[in-house]
Every structure is written in structure tokens, then in C-alpha cells.
N, C-alpha and C positions, 0 to 999 in steps of 0.2 A: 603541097605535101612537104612539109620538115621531114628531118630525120633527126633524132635528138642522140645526140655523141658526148660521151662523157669526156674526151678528149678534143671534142671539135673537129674532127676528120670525121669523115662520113667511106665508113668503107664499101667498097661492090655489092658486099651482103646486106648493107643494111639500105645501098640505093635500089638494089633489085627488088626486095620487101617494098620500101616506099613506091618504087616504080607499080608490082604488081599490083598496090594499094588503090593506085587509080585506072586500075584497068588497061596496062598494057601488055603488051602480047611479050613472050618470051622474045619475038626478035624484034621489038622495038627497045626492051631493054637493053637488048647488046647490041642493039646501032648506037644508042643512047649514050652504053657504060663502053666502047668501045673494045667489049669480049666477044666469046662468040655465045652462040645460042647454047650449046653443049655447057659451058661456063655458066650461064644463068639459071638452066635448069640443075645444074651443082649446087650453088649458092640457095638456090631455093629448096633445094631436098636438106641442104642441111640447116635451113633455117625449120623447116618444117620439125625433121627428130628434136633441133632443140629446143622447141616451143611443144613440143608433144601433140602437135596436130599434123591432121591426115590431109588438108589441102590450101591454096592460096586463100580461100575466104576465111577461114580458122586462125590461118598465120594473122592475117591481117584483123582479125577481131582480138587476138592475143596480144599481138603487139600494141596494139592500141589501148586494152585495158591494164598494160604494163607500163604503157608509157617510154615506148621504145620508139615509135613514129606517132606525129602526129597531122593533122587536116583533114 
């Protein structure tokens, strides 16, 4: 799984999306991104209002047809 960064940094929000992309759990994300689990589920509610969807399969269909993540 990419993450496509207009800047070439990949920030926590957009590895937490990528991460949920392939199906891992809230706490392998933050073993992952070295936050905690409280932080990823952060990062994912506000990916969610910003993409204007209601859960991680949505985020991740969104993202994907925007070309925000890719894999």
C-alpha cells in the first residue's frame, strides 16, 4: 500500500487510512505509527467527516477513487 503525498511526507492520517486499507486493527496501527490507539481512532474519525463517509470501508473506497492511497 502507497500513500500518495503531494509533498512526499506521509503524515499519521494518511498512514492510518493506508494502514486501515489493508485491514489492520486500530492497535496494530499504533504499534505501527508509534501513537496510541486513542490517536488512530482520532485520525480515522477525522478522515472519515473529511471524506463524508460513515466508516473505514467507505474511507477506503473514497480514497482510492480520489487517488489519495493507492494498492
Amino acid at each position: 500500500m502507497l500513500v500518495v503525498s503531494t509533498y512526499g511526507a506521509v503524515s499519521d492520517v494518511q498512514a492510518a487510512l493506508a494502514a486501515g486499507a489493508l485491514g489492520r486493527t486500530n492497535q496494530q496501527i499504533a504499534a505501527g505509527l508509534f501513537i496510541s490507539q486513542t490517536t488512530v481512532k482520532t485520525h480515522l474519525n477525522h478522515i472519515f467527516g473529511k471524506l463524508g463517509v460513515a466508516n473505514r470501508t467507505e474511507a477506503v473506497t473514497v480514497a482510492r477513487s480520489r487517488h489519495l492511497i493507492r494498492g
